[in-house]
N, C-alpha and C positions, 0 to 999 in steps of 0.2 A: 472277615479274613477268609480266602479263600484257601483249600488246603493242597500240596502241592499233584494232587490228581483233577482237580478244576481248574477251569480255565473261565475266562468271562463269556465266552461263546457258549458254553455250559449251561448260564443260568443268567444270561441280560436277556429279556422280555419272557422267559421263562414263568410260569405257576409257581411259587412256590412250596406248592404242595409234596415235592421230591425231599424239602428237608425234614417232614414229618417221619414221625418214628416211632416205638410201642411206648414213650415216655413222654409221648409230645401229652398234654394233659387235654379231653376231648374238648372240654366246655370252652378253651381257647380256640380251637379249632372252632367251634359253634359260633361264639366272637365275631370271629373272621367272616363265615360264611353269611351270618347276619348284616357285616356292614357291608358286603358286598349285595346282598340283594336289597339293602334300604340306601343306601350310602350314604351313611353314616360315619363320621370320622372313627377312629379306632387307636387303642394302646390296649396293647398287652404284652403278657413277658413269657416266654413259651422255652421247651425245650425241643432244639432241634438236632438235627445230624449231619454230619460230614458225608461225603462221598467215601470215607475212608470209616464207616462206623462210628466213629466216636462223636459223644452228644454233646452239647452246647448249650448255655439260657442265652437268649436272642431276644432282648428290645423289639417290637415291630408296630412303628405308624403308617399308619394309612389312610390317605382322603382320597374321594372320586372328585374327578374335577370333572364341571358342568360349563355345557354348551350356554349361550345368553336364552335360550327355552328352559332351563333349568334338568333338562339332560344330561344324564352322566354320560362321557364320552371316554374316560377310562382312571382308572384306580394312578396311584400314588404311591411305593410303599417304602419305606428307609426302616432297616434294620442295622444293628449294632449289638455285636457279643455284647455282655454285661456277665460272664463265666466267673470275672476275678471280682467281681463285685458281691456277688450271692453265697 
């Protein structure tokens, strides 16, 4: 859910490292930065933030997908609140 100060231009092919924040919890952040240098698939449940402050628990998968040389050629990632769930 985007909040009404984002727009998709904001954050399509974007890092997602802008919705990190002092509650994002690091070891998930370590997670993340692991499956990115092994490409390794990935789940985890993190706290993120709005462009407006206010923080969120945020679902995030993530797979690299690979060239037929077994190269990764770029990441994958689908996220999904889960706020009213936790």
């Amino acid at each position: 859910r985007l909040s009404l100060n984002s727009s998709l231009n904001m954050v399509l092919g974007r890092n997602c490292r802008f919705l990190q924040g002092p509650l994002t919890n690091p070891l998930a952040i370590e997670l993340i930065r692991d499956s990115v240098q092994t490409g390794a698939d990935l789940y985890t449940c993190l706290v993120n933030y709005r462009s407006d402050g206010t923080c969120f628990w945020n679902n995030l998968f993530m797979t690299a997908l690979k060239d037929t040389g077994g190269r990764i050629c770029l990441f994958v990632g689908v996220q999904c609140e889960v706020s009213e769930e936790i």
